[in-house]
KOLVEXMI-505678 format. One record per residue (C-alpha): chain; x, y, z; residue in one letter. Coordinates in nm, 2 decimals. Example, Ala and Ser with C-alpha at 12.3 -4.5 7.8 and 13.67 -1.06 7.14 Angstrom:
REM residues 2
c->A x->1.23 y->-0.45 z->0.78 r->a;
c->A x->1.37 y->-0.11 z->0.71 r->s;
END
This chain:
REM residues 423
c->A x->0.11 y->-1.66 z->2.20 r->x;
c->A x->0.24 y->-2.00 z->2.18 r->x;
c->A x->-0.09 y->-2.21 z->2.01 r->x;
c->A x->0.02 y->-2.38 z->1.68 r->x;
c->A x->-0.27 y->-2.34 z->1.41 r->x;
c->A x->-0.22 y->-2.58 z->1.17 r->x;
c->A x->-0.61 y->-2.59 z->0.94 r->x;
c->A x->-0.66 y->-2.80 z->0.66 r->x;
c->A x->-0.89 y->-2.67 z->0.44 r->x;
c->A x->-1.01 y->-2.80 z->0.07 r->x;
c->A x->-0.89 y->-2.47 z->-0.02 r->x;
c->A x->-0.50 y->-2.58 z->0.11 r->x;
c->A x->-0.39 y->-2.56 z->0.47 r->x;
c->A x->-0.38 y->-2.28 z->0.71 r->x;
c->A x->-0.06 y->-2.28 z->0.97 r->x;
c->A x->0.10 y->-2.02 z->1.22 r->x;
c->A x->0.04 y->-1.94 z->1.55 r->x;
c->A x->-0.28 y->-1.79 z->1.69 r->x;
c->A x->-0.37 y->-1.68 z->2.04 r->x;
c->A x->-0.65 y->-1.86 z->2.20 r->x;
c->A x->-0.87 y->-1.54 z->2.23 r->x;
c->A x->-0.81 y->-1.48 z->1.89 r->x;
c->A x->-0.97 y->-1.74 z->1.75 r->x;
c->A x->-1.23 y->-1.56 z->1.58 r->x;
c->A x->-1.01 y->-1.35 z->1.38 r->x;
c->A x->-0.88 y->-1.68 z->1.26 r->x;
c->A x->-1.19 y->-1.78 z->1.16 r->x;
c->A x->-1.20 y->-1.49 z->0.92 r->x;
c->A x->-0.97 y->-1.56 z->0.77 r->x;
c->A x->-1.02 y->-1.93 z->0.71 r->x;
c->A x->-1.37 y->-1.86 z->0.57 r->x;
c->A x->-1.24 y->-1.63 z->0.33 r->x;
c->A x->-1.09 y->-1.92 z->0.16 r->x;
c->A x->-1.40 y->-2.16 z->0.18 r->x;
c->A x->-1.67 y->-1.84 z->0.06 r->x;
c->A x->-1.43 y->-1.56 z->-0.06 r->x;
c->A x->-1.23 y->-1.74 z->-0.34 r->x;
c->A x->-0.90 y->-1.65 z->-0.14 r->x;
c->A x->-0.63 y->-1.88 z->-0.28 r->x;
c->A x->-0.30 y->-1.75 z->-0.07 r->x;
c->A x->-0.24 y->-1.53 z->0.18 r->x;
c->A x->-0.10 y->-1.41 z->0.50 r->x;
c->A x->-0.22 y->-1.23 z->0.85 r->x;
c->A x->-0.07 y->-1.09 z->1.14 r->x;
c->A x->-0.18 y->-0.85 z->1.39 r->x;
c->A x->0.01 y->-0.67 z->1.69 r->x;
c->A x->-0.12 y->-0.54 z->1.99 r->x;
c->A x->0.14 y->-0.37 z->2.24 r->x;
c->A x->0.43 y->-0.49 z->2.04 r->x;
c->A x->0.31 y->-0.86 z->2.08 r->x;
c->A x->0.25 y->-1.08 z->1.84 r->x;
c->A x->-0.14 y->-1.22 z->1.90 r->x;
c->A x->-0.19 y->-1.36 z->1.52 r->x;
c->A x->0.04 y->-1.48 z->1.26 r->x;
c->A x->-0.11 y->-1.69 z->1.02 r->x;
c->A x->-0.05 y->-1.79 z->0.64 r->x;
c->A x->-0.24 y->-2.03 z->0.44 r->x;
c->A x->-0.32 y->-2.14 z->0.08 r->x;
c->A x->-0.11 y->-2.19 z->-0.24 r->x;
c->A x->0.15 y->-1.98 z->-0.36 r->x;
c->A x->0.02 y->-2.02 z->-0.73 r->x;
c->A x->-0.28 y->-2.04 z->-0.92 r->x;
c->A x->-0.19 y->-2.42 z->-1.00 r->x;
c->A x->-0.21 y->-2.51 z->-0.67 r->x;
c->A x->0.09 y->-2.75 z->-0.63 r->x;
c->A x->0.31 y->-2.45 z->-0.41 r->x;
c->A x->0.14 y->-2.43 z->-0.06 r->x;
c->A x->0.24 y->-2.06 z->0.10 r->x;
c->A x->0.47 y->-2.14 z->0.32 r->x;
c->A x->0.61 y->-1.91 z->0.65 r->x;
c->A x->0.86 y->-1.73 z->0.42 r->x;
c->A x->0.64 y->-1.66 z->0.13 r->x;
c->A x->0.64 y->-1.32 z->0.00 r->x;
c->A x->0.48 y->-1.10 z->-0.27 r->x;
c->A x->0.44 y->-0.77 z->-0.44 r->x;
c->A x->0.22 y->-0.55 z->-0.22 r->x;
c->A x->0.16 y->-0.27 z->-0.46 r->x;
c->A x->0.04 y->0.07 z->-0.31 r->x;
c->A x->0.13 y->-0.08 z->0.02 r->x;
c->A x->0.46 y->0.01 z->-0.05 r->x;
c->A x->0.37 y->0.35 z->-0.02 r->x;
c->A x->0.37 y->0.35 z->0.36 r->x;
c->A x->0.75 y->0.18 z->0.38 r->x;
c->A x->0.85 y->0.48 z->0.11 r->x;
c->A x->0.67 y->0.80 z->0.33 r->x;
c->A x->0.79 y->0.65 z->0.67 r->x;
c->A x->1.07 y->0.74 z->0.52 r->x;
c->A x->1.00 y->1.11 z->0.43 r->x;
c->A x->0.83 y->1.10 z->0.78 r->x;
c->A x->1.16 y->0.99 z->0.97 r->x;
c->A x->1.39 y->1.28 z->0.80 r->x;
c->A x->1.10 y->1.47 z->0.89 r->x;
c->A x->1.11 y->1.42 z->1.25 r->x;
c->A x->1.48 y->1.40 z->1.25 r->x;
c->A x->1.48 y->1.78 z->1.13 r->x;
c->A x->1.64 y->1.69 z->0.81 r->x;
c->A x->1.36 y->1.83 z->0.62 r->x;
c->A x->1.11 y->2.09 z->0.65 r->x;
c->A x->0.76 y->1.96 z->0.60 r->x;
c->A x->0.64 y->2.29 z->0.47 r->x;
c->A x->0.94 y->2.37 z->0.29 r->x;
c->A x->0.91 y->2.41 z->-0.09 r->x;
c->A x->1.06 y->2.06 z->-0.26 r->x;
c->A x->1.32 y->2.23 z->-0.46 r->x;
c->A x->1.48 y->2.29 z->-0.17 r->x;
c->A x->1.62 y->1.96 z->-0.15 r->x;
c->A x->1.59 y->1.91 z->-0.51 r->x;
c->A x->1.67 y->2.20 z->-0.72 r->x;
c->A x->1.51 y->2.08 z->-1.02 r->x;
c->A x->1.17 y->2.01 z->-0.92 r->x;
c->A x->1.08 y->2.34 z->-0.98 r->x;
c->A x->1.13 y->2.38 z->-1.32 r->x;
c->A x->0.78 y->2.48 z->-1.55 r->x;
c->A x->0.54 y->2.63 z->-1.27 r->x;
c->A x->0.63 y->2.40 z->-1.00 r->x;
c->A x->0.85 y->2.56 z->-0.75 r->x;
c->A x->0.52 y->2.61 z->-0.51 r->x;
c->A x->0.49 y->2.27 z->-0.42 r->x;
c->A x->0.61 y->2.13 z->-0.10 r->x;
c->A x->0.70 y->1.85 z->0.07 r->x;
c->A x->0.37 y->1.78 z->0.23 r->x;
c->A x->0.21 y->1.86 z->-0.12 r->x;
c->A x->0.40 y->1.57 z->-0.20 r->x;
c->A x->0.28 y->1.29 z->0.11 r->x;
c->A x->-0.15 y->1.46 z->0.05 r->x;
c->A x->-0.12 y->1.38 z->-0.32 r->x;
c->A x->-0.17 y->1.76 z->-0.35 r->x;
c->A x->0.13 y->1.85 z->-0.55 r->x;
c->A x->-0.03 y->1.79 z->-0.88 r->x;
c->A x->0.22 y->1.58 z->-1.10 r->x;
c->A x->-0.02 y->1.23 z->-1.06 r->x;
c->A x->0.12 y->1.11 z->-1.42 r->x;
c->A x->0.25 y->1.18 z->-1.70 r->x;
c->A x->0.14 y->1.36 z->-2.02 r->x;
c->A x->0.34 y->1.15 z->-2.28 r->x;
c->A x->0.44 y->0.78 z->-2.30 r->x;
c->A x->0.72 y->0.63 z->-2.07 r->x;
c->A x->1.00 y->0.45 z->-2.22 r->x;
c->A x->0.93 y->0.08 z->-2.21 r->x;
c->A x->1.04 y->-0.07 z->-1.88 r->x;
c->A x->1.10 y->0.33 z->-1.77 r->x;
c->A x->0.94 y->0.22 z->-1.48 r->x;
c->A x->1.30 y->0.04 z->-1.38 r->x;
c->A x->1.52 y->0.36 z->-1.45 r->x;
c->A x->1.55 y->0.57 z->-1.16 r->x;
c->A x->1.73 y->0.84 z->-1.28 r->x;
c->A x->1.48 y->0.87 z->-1.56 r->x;
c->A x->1.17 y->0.91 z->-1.37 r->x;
c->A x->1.34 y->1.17 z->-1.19 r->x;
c->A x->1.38 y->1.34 z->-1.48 r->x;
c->A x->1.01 y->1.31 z->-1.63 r->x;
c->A x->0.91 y->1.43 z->-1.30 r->x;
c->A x->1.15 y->1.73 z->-1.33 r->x;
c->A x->1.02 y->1.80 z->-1.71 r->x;
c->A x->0.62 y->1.74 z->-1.63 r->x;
c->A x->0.40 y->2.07 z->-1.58 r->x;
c->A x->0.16 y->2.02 z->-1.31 r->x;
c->A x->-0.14 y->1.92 z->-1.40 r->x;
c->A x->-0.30 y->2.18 z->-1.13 r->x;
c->A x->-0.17 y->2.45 z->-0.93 r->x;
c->A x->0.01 y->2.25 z->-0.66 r->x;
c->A x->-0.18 y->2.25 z->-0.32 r->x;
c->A x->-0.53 y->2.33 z->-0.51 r->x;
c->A x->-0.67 y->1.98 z->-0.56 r->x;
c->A x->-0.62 y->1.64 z->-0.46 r->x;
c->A x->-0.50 y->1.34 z->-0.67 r->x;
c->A x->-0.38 y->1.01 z->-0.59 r->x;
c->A x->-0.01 y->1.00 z->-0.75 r->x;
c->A x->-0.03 y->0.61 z->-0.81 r->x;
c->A x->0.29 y->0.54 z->-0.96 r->x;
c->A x->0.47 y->0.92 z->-0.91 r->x;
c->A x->0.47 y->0.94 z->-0.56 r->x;
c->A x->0.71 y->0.66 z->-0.49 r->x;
c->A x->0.96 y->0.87 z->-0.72 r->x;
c->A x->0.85 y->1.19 z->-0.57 r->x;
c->A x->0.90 y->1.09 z->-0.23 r->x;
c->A x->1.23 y->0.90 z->-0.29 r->x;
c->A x->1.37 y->1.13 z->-0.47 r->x;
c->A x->1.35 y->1.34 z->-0.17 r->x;
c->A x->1.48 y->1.07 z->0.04 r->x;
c->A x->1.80 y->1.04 z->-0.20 r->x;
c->A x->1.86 y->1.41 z->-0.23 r->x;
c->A x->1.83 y->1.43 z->0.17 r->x;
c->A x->2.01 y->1.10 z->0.33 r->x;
c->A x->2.23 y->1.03 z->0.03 r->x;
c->A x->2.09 y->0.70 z->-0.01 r->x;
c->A x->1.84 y->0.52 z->-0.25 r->x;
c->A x->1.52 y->0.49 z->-0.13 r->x;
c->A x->1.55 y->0.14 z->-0.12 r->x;
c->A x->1.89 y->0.17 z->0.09 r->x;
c->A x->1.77 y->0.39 z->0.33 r->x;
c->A x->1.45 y->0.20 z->0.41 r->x;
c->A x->1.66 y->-0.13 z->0.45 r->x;
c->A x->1.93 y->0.07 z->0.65 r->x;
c->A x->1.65 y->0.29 z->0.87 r->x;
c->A x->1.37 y->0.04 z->0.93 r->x;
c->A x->1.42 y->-0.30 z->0.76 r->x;
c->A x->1.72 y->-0.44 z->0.91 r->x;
c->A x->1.68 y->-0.25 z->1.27 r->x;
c->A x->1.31 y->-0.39 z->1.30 r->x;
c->A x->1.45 y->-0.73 z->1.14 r->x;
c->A x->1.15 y->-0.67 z->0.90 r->x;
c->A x->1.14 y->-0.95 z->0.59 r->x;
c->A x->1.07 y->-0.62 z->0.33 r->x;
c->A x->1.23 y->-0.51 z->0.06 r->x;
c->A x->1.20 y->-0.21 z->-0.21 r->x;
c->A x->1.44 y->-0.37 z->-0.46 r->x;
c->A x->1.45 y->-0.75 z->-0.43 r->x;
c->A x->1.79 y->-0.93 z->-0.41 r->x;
c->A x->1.77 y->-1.20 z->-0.61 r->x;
c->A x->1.85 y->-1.46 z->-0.39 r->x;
c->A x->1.51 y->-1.40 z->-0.21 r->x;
c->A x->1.29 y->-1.46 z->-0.58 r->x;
c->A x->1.21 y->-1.87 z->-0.52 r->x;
c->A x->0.99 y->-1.71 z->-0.22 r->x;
c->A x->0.79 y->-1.48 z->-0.40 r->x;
c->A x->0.46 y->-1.59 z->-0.55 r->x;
c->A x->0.30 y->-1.43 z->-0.84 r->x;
c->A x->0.00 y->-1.21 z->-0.84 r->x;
c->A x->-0.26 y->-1.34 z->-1.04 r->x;
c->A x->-0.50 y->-1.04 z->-1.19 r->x;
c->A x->-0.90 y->-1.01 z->-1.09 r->x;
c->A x->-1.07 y->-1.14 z->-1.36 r->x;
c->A x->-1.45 y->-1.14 z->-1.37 r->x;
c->A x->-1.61 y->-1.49 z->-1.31 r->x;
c->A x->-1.89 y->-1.60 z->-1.54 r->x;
c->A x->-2.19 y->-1.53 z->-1.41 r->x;
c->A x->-2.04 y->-1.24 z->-1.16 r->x;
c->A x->-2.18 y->-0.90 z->-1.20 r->x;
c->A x->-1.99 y->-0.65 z->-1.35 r->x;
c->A x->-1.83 y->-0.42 z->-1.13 r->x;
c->A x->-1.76 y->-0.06 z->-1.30 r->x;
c->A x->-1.66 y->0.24 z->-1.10 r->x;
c->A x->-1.68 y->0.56 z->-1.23 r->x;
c->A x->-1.34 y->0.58 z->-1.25 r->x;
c->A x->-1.36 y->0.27 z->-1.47 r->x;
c->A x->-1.61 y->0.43 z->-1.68 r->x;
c->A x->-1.39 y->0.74 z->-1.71 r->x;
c->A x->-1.12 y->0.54 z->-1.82 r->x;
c->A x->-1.31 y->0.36 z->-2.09 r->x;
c->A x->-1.55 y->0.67 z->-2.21 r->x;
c->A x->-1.29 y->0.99 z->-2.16 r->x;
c->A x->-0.93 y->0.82 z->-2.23 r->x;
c->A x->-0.77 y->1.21 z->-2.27 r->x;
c->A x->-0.92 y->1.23 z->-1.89 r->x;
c->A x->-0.64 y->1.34 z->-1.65 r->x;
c->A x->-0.77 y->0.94 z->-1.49 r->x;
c->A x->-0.70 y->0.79 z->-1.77 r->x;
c->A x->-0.36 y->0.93 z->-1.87 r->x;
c->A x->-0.25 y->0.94 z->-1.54 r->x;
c->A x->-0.30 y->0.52 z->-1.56 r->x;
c->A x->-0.18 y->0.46 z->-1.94 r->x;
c->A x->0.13 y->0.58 z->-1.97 r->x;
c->A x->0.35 y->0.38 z->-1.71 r->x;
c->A x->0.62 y->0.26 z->-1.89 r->x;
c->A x->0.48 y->-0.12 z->-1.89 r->x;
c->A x->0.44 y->-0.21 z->-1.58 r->x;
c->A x->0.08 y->-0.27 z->-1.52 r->x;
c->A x->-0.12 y->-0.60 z->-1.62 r->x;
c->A x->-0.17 y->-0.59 z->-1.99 r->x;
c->A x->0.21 y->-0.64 z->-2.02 r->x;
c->A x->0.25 y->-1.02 z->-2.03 r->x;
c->A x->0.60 y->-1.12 z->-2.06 r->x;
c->A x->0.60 y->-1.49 z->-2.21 r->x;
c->A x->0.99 y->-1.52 z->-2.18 r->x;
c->A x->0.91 y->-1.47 z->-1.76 r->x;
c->A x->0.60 y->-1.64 z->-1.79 r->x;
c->A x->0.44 y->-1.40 z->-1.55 r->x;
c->A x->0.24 y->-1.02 z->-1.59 r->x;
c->A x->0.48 y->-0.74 z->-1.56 r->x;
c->A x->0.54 y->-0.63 z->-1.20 r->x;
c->A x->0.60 y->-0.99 z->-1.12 r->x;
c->A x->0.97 y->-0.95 z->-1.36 r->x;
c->A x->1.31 y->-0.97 z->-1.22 r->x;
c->A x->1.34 y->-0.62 z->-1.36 r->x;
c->A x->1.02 y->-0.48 z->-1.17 r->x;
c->A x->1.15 y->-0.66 z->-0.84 r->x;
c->A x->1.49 y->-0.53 z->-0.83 r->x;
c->A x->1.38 y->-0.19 z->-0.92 r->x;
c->A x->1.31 y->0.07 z->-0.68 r->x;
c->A x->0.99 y->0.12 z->-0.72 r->x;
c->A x->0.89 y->0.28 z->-0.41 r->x;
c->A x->0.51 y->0.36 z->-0.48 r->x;
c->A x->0.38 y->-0.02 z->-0.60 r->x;
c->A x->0.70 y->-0.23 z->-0.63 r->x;
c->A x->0.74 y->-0.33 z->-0.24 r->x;
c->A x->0.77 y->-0.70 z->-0.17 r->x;
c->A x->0.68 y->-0.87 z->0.20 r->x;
c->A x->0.39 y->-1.07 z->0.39 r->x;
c->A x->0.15 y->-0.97 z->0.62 r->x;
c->A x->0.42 y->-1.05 z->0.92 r->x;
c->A x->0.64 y->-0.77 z->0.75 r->x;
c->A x->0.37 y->-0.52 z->0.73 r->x;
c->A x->0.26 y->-0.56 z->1.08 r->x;
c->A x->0.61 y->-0.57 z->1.21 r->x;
c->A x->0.66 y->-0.21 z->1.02 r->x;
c->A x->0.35 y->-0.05 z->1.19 r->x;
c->A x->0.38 y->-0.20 z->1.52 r->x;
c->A x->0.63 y->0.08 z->1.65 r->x;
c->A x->0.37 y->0.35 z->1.50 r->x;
c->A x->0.12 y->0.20 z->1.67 r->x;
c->A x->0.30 y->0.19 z->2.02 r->x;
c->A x->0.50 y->0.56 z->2.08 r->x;
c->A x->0.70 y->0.52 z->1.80 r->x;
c->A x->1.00 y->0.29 z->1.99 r->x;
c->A x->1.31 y->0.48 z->1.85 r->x;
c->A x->1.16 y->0.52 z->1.45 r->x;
c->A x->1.00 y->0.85 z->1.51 r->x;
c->A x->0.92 y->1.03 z->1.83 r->x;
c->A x->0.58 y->0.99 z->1.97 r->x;
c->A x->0.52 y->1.37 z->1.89 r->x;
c->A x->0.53 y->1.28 z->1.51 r->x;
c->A x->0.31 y->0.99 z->1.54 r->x;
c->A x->0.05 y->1.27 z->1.59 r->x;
c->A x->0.14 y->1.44 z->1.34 r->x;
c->A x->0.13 y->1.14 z->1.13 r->x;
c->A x->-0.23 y->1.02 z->1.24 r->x;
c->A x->-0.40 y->1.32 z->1.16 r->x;
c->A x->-0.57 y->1.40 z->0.82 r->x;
c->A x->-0.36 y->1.63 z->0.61 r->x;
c->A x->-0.56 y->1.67 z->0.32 r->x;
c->A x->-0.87 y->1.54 z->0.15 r->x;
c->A x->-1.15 y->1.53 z->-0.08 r->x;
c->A x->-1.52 y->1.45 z->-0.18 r->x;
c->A x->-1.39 y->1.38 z->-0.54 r->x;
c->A x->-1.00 y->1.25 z->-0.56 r->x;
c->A x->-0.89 y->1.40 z->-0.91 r->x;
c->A x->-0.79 y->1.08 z->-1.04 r->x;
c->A x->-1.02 y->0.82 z->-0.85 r->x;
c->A x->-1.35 y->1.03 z->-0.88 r->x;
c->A x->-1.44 y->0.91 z->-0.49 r->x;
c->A x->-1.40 y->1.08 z->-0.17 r->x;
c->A x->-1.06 y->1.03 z->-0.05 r->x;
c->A x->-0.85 y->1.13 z->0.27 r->x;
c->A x->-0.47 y->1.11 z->0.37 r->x;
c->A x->-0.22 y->1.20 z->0.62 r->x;
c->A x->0.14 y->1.24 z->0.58 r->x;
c->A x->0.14 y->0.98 z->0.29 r->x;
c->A x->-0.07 y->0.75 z->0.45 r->x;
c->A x->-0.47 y->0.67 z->0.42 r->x;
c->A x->-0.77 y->0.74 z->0.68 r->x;
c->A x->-1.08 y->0.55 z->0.77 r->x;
c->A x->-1.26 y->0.65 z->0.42 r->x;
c->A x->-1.64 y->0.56 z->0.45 r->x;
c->A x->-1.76 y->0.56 z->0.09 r->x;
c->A x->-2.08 y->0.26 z->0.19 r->x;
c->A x->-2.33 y->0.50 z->0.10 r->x;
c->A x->-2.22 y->0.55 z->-0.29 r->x;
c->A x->-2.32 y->0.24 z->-0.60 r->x;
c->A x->-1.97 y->0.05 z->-0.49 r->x;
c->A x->-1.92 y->0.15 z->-0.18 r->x;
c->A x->-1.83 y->-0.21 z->-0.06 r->x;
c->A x->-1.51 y->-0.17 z->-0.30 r->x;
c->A x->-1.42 y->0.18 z->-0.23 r->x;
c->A x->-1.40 y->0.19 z->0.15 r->x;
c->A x->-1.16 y->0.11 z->0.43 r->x;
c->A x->-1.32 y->0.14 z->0.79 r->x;
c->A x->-1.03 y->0.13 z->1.02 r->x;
c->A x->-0.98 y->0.36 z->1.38 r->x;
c->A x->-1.08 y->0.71 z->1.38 r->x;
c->A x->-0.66 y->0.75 z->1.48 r->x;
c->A x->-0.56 y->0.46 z->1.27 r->x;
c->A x->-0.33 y->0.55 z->0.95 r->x;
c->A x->-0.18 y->0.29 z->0.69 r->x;
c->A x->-0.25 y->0.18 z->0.31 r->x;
c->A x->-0.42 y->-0.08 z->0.08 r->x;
c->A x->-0.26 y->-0.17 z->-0.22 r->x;
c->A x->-0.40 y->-0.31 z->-0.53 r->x;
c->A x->-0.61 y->-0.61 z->-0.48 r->x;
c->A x->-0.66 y->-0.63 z->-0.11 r->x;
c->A x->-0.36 y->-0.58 z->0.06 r->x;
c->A x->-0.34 y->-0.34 z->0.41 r->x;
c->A x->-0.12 y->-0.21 z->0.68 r->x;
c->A x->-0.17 y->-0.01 z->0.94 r->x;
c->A x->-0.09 y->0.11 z->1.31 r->x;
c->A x->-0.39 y->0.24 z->1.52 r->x;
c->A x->-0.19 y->0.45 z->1.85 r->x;
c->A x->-0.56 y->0.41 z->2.02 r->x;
c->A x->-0.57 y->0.03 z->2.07 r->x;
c->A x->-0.17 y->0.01 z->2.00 r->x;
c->A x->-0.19 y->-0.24 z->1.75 r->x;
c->A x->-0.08 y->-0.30 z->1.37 r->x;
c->A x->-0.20 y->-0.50 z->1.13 r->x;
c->A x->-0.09 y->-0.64 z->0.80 r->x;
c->A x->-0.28 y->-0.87 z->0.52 r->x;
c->A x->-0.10 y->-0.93 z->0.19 r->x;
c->A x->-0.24 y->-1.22 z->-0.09 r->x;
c->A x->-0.18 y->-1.32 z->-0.43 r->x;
c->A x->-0.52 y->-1.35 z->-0.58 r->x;
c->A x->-0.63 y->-0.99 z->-0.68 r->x;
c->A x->-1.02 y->-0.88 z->-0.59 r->x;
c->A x->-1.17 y->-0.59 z->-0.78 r->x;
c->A x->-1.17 y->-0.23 z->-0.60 r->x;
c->A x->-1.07 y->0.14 z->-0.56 r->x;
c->A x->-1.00 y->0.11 z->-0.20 r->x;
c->A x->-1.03 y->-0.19 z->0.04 r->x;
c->A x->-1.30 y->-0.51 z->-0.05 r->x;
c->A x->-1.50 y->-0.73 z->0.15 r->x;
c->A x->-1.25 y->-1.03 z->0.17 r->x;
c->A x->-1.02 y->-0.80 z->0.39 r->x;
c->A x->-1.24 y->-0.59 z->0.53 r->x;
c->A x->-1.33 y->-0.86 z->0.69 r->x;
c->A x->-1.04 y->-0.94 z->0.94 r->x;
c->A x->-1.01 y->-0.61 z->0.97 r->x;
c->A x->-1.34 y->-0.60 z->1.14 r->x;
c->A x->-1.29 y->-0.94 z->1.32 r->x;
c->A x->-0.98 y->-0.75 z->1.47 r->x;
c->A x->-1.17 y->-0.47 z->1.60 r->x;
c->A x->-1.42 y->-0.67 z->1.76 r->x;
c->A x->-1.16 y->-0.87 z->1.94 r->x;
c->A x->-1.00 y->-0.55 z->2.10 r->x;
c->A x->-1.36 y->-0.44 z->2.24 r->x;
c->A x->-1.47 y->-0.19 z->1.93 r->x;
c->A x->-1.85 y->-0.18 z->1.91 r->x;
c->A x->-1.98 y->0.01 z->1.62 r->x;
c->A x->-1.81 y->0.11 z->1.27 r->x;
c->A x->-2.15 y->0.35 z->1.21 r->x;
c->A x->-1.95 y->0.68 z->1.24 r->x;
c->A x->-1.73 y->0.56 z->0.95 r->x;
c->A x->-1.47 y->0.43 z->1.19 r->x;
c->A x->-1.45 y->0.17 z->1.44 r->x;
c->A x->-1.51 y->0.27 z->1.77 r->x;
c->A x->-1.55 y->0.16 z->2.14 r->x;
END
């Protein structure tokens, strides 16, 4: 790859390098600027462990006076999840820990108040049945380790663990490194910079340094456009007409984190705080750029190159659990070890914004907004796609779905009708 992009758009300049055969994946992602209201953002894809796209573009804040620059990083949400269960997945495959072995193994405590059935892979399906909590976090709770564990420890499951399926948005990250900690003797955020970060030479960190904060930019919240239709999942509905509904307790009480808390003194929403970058938070709180993300799943997507054997990779592509109603999204869900499958929802009201139509083999994660990783063992390539201007959606949305489609195309995939792409 060696052919300097540099765009200039009205929507702010597009540079990077691009191969020449992949020119149409670039053009993806330049029109989702000039149709798609995309305002920063970043792409790179890998195929065979070679770079064929890497590409940023845009501004780095909603005033439009920071262009995104080659270093620019940002908060990738549920993204993050993927860095924390690669590491669940590597002890795994290291024989540290027993995939089917009941949590309290490793953590003694876990069991306590009807518990002590739940097990490790419980814990990656979103099976193990603590997706919240029942009463309020302390405010900025989210930021105490040590804490969380210990809410975690004191919560009853909400269902017999293993019985139903329910995306843990916020718990899994503590969950999973907690496990992590008990096992390696390292925080989650140690281990993953110790284990993967620093031996890929990935820019990707759970807990920020803050010498790297000028190169973050800000997440700016969806907000419905005059004149836009109004987009209302059933979960949304849920939230607003059933607020003692496991969905709606399992999103209120988070300790502050989540959009409504403004901090004027920051002058920025919540999980874009000092405090919320430093911490740990190994479910939303990871912070890199599509180069990052790609760079994480390219040895998943080619053998596994020394992170995990090419025997787990299996393991780790296939579906581990899933459901035709997740218990806290209300839409058909499915997951492997942690990560998320092609999940063809088109056919429901907003299928469009509850979807994500990758390879039948392919496993990664979205996160809050549009953001995606993932490796795909089939066509050995990885993919990553991080922004700052939030779109509305359960799952994946158009704006990224988009490249994602542009990519399969240019590796020789024919038809998505199955619900996945395919050659």
């Amino acid at each position: 790859m060696n052919s300097f992009v540099s765009k200039t758009l009205d929507h702010g300049a597009i540079q990077g390098e691009c191969d020449p055969e992949w020119s149409g994946v670039l053009e993806a992602f330049a029109l989702n600027f000039r149709e798609r209201g995309e305002l920063g953002a970043s792409l790179c894809v890998t195929v065979g462990g070679n770079t064929v796209i890497d590409v940023w573009g845009g501004w780095a804040n909603k005033e439009k006076t920071r262009p995104w620059e080659r270093d620019t990083i940002c908060v990738i949400f549920s993204a993050t999840k993927a860095a924390t269960v690669l590491c669940v997945n590597i002890l795994i495959d290291r024989g540290a820990i027993d995939l089917h072995a009941p949590v309290s193994r490793y953590w003694p405590e876990f069991a306590r108040h009807g518990k002590q059935s739940g097990t490790v892979e419980m814990i990656l399906n979103h099976s193990i049945g603590v997706p919240g909590f029942r009463e309020p976090l302390k405010d900025d709770g989210f930021a105490d380790w040590d804490y969380m564990v210990r809410r975690i420890e004191e919560e009853r499951p909400w269902w017999n663990p293993g019985e139903r399926m329910g995306y843990h948005g916020l718990t899994i990250g503590w969950l999973a490194g907690e496990l992590v900690r008990r096992v390696s003797g390292r925080s989650l955020g140690t281990f993953f910079k110790e284990q993967v970060a620093d031996p890929l030479g990935l820019d990707f960190w759970i807990g920020l340094p803050e010498a790297m904060e000028p190169r973050v930019t800000h997440m700016v919240p969806y907000r419905r456009q005059p004149g836009e239709e109004e987009i209302i999942s059933d979960f949304g509905t849920n939230l607003v007409q059933n607020p003692d509904s496991d969905s709606a307790v399992a999103m209120m009480h988070h300790g502050g984190y989540w959009f409504e808390n403004y901090v004027e003194t920051a002058g920025c929403y919540a999980p874009d705080t000092r405090r919320a970058h430093a911490a740990e938070i190994g479910a939303v709180g990871g912070i890199t750029n599509a180069r990052g993300l790609a760079a994480m799943y390219a040895p998943l997507a080619n053998g596994g190159q020394g992170l995990v054997s090419r025997e787990h990779i299996d393991r780790m592509s296939q579906v581990s659990m899933c459901a035709m109603s997740d218990a806290i999204m209300l839409k058909p869900s499915r997951y492997a070890l942690g990560f998320m499958k092609a999940m063809d929802n088109r056919h429901r009201r907003l299928g469009h914004l509850e979807s994500l139509i990758i390879g039948d083999r392919a496993f990664g994660h979205i996160g809050m907004g549009g953001h995606l990783g993932f490796a795909d063992p089939d066509c050995q390539t990885s993919f990553g796609y991080t922004m700052n201007k939030m779109q509305a959606g359960l799952a994946f949305n158009p704006r990224g779905q988009s490249l994602v489609d542009a990519t399969y195309r240019q590796l020789g995939y024919k038809t998505d009708v199955a619900g996945f792409w395919a050659r």
